[in-house]
C-alpha positions in Angstrom: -45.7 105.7 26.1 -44.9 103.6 29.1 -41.4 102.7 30.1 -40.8 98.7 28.3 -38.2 97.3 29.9 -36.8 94.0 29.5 -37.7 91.3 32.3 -36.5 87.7 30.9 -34.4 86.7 27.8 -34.1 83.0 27.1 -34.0 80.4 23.7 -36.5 78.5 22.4 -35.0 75.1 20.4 -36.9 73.5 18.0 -36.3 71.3 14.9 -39.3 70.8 13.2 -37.5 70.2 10.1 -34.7 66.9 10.6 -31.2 68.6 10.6 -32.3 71.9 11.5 -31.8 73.2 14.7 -33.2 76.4 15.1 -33.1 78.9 17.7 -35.6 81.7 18.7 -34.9 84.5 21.1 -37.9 85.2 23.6 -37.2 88.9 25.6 -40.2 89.4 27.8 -40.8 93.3 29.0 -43.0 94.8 32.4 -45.6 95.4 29.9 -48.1 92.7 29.7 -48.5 90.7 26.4 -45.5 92.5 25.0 -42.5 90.3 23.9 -40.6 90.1 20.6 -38.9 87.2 19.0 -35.8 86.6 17.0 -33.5 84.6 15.3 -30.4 83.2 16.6 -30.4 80.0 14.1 -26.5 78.6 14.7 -27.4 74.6 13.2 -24.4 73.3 13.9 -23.3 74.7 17.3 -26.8 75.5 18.7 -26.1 74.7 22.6 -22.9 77.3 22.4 -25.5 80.2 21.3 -28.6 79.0 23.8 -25.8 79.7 26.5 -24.4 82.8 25.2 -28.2 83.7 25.4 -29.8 82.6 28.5 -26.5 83.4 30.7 -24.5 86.6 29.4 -27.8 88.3 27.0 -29.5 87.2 30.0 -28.1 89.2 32.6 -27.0 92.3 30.2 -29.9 92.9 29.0 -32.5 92.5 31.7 -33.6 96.3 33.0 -32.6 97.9 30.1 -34.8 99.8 28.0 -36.4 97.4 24.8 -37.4 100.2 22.4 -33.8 101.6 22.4 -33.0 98.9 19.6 -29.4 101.0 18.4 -28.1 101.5 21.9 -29.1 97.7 22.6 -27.1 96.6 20.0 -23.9 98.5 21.0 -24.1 97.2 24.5 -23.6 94.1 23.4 -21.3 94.0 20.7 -18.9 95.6 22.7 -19.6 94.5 26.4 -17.7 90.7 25.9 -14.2 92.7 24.7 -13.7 90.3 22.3 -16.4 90.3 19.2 -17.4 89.3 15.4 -17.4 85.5 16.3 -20.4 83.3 15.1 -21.5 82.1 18.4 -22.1 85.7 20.0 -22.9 87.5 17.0 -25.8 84.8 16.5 -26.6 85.3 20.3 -26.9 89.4 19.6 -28.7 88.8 16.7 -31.5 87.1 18.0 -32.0 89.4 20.5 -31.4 92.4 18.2 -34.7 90.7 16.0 -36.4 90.7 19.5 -36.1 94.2 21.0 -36.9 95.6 16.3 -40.0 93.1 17.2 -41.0 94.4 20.2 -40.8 98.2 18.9 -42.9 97.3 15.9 -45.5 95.8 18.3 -45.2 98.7 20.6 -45.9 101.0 18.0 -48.8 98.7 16.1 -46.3 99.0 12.6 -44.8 96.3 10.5 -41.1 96.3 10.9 -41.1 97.5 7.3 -43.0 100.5 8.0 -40.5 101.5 10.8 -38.1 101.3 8.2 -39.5 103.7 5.9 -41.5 101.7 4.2 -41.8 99.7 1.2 -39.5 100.1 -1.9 -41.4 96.9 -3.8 -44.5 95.5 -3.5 -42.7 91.3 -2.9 -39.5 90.3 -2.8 -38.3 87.9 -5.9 -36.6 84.9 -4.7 -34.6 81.7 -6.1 -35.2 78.4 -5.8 -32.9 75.3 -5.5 -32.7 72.4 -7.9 -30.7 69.5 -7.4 -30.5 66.0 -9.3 -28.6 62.7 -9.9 -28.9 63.0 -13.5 -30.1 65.8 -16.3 -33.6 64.1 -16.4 -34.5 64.8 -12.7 -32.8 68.0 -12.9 -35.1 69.3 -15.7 -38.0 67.7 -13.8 -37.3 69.8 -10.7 -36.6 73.4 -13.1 -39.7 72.5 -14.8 -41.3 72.3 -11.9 -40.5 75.6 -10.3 -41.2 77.2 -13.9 -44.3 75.9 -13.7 -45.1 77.6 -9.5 -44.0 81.0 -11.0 -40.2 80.9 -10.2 -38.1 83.0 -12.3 -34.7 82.3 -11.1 -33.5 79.0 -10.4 -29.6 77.8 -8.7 -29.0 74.3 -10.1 -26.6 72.1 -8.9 -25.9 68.6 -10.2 -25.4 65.9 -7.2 -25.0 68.0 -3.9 -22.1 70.7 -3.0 -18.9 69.8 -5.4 -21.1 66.8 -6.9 -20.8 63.3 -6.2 -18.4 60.9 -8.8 -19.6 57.3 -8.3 -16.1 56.1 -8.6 -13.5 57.8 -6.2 -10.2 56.7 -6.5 -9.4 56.4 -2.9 -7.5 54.4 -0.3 -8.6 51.5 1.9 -10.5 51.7 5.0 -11.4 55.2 4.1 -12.4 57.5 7.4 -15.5 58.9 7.9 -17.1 61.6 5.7 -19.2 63.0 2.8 -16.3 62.5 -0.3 -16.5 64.7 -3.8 -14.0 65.3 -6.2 -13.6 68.6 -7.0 -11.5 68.1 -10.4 -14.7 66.0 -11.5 -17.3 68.6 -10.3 -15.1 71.5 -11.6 -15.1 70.0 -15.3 -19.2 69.0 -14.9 -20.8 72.6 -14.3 -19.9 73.8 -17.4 -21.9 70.9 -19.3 -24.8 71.4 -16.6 -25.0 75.1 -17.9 -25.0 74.4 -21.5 -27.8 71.2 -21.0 -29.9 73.6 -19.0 -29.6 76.6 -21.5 -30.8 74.4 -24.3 -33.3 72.8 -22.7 -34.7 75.9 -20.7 -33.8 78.8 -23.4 -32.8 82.4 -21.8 -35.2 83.7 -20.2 -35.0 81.6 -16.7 -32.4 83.4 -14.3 -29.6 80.7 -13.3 -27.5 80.6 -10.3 -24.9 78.7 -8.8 -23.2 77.7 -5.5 -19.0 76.2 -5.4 -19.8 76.2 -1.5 -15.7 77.2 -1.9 -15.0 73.4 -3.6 -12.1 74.8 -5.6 -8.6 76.0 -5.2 -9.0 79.5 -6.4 -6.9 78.6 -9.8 -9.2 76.0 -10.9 -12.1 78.9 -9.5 -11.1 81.0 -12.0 -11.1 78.2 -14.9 -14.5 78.0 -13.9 -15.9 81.3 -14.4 -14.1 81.7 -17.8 -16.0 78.6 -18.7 -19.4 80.0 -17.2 -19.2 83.4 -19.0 -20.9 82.2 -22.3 -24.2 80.9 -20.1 -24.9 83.8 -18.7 -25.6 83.3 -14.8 -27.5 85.2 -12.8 -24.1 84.9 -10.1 -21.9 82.3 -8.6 -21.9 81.8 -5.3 -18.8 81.5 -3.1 -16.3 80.6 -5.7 -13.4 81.5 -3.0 -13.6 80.9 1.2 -13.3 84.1 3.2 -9.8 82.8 3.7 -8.7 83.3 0.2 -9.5 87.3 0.4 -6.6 87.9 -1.6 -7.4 86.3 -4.8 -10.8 88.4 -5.6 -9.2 90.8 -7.6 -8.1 87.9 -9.8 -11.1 86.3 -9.6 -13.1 89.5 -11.0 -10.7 90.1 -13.7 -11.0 86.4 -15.2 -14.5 86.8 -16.9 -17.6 89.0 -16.7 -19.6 87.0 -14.5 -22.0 88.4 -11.5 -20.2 87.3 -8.3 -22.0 86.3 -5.1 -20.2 86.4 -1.5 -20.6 86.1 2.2 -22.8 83.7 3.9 -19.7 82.5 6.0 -18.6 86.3 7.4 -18.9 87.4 10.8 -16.3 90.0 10.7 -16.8 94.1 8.5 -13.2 93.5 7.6 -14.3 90.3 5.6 -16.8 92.0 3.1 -15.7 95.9 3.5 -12.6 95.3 0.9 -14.8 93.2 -1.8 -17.5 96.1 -1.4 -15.6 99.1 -1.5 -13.2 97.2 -4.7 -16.1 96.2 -6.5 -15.1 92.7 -6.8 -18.5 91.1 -6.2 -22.0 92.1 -7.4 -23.9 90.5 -4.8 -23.8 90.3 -0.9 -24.6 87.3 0.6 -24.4 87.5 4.4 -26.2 85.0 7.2 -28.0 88.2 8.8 -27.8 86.4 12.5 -24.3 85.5 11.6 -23.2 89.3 11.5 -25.4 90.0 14.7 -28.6 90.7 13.5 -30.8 93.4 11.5 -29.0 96.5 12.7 -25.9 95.7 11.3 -27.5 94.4 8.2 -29.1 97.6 7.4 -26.2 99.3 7.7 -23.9 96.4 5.1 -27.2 97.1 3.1 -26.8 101.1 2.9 -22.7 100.4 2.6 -23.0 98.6 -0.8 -25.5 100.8 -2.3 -22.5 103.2 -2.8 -20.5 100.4 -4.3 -23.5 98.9 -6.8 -23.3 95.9 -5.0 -26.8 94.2 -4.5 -28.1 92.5 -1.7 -28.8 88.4 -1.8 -29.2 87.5 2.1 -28.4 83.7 3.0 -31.8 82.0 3.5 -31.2 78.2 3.8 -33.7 75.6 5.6 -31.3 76.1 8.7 -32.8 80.0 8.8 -36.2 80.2 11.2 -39.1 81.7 9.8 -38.7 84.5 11.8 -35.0 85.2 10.4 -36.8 84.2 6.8 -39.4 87.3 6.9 -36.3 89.3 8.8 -34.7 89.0 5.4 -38.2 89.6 3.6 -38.3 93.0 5.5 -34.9 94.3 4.6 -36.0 93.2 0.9 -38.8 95.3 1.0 -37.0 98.3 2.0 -33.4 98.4 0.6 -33.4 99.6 -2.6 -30.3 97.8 -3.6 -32.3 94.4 -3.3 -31.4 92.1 -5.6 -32.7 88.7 -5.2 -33.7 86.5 -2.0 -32.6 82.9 -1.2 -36.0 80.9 -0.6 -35.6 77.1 1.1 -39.4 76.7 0.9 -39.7 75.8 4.8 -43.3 77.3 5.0 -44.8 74.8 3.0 -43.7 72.2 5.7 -47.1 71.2 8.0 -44.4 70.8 10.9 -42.9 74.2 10.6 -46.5 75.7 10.2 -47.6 73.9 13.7 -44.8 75.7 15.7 -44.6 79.1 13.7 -47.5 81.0 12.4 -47.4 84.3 10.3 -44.7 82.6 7.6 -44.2 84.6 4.7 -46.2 83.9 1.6 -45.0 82.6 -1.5 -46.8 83.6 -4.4 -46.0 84.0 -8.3 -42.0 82.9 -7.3 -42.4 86.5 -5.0 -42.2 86.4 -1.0 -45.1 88.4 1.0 -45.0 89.6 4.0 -48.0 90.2 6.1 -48.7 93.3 8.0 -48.7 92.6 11.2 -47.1 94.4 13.9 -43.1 93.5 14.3 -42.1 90.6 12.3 -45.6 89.5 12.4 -44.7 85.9 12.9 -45.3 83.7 16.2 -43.9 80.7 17.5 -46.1 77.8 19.5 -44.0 76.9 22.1 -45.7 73.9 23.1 -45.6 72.9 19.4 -42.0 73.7 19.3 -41.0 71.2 22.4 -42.8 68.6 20.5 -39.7 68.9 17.9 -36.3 69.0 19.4 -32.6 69.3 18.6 -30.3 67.2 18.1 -26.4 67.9 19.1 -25.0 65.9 16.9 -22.4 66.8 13.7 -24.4 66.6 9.9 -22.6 64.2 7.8 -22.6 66.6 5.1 -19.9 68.6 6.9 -17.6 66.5 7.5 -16.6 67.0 3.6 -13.3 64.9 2.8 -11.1 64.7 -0.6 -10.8 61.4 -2.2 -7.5 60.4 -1.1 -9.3 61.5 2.8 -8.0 64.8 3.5 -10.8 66.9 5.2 -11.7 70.2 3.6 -14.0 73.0 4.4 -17.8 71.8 3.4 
């Protein structure tokens, strides 16, 4: 095989979907045709990662050789001094997707076949429902029920749910309120109206997106148990490290964590303790799919099951990045699934998406990731720099608190 060495590293920014900036990593080698694509998706501070990319990536990486995806990675996790913050590790992560692409292409395989191949046939995945009241909340199950989906994560009213009368000062500041008192006593009567309307055999999940103190976190699970979820979802921040062993001793409920880490030392202790059942990393967030493989092979000693972060603010090339490690970790346990293929925008600029069929993601078998961006397509969409109101997440009485 010829020498492939890189020749050009730089970001693509597109938004084909409103509130979703997303980023692609393009690394270009000598040979012609040959390039591979990744994901470097940082919404909310996407201009810090395009210039982590196109000015240090840039310069590291050009020369060097593309199908030595291990040594790659090392190079530049460690060549900045300091590392394991969000804005580099989503900068190495895109371009650790791009050099996996471009050896799957090189070598004609599916990224999945590089990887020893398939341990399932499609990767199950959950679905989100959402609504202002218990009648469009059962519309929206019923809905998914109906396309094949077996697991579900309901919510009632957004992230820590939305109380029509706050109880706040005047001239109230800026910000998406929620009281989490008021949400905290809800999810228990959302759980019992869905059980009796749906029965047992739907898979539920749920998401505190860390709304709660973690006293009033473990309230909530004991009051959960009897409905028997499929997990919860970030019940505690990373922050709050210290109370998981509490947390896993309040009620036997399947716990979900890590969509907010960037750092080994933040899940290595709630692995190797047991204290959650399901890992829930941001794959570009912890720098791509080499380190992911290796979380992935880490839990398997610990029982701990994989569930990687797959919001609409995920490309579709991170989406089917995910869909690969599903196929070929055999402590897979369910996918996150924000539906973005279906969108005629997103299926302009990227082609190759994953399918969705029978509530199951598909992945094709093309070389690398087998999915393709239109860059011309893409320009037509652009990004927009400015903060999401649903982040700037205040208390009733104003204080701001983590969204």
């Amino acid at each position: 095989m010829p020498e492939i060495r890189v020749t050009d590293v730089r970001a693509i920014e597109t938004a084909p979907m409103k509130g979703s900036n997303l980023i692609v990593v393009r690394i270009d080698t000598n040979q012609p045709g040959l390039f591979g694509l990744g994901c470097a998706t940082f919404t909310q501070r996407h201009k810090a990662v395009v210039t982590a990319i196109e000015v240090y990536m840039k310069q590291l990486l050009i020369g060097r050789d593309a199908t030595n995806v291990q040594d790659n990675f090392q190079v530049m996790m460690n060549s900045s001094y300091w590392r394991n913050g969000p804005v580099l590790n989503n900068a190495i992560s895109g371009c650790d997707m791009a050099f996996w692409d471009i050896l799957g292409k090189s070598l004609n395989a599916p990224i999945w076949k590089l990887w020893g191949g398939k341990v399932r046939d499609a990767v199950p995945v959950y679905r989100h429902a959402d609504g202002k009241d218990f009648a469009q909340l059962d519309e929206r199950v019923q809905s998914y029920l109906d396309q094949g989906y077996q697991y579900i994560r309901c919510q009632f009213g957004g992230y820590g749910g939305k109380t029509r009368y706050l109880n706040s000062p005047e001239n109230t500041r800026p910000g998406t309120y929620f009281d989490a008192l008021s949400y905290m006593r809800g999810v228990p009567k959302l759980f019992e109206h869905v059980r009796s309307v749906f029965g047992e055999e739907v898979e539920l999940l749920h998401d505190v997106h860390e709304r709660l103190t973690p006293v009033d976190a473990m309230w909530l699970v004991k009051q959960l148990e009897p409905y028997r979820l499929f997990f919860l979802e970030d019940a505690l921040s990373p922050e709050q490290g210290h109370w998981w062993p509490k947390l896993r001793d309040a009620a036997a409920v399947p716990l979900a964590m890590g969509e907010l880490f960037n750092n080994p030392m933040e899940w290595i202790p709630l692995i190797q303790n047991r204290w959650i059942d399901y890992i829930r990393c941001h794959i570009s967030q912890i720098g791509g799919a080499t380190p992911a493989r290796a979380l992935a092979a880490q839990c398997a000693l610990f029982d701990v099951r994989t569930a990687w972060h797959g919001p609409g603010d995920v490309s579709p090339i991170g989406h089917m990045a995910n869909v690969h490690l599903d196929l070929t970790t055999p402590n897979f346990g369910i996918q996150e699934w924000c539906g973005m293929e279906q969108d005629p925008r997103v299926q302009e600029v990227f082609q190759g998406c994953a399918a969705i069929r029978g509530g199951m993601a598909w992945a094709n078998d093309n070389p690398g990731w087998g999915v393709d961006i239109d860059e011309k397509a893409a320009a037509k969409y652009p990004c927009d720099a400015s903060q999401p109101a649903w982040l700037l997440s205040r208390l009733p009485d104003g204080t701001s608190v983590k969204a």
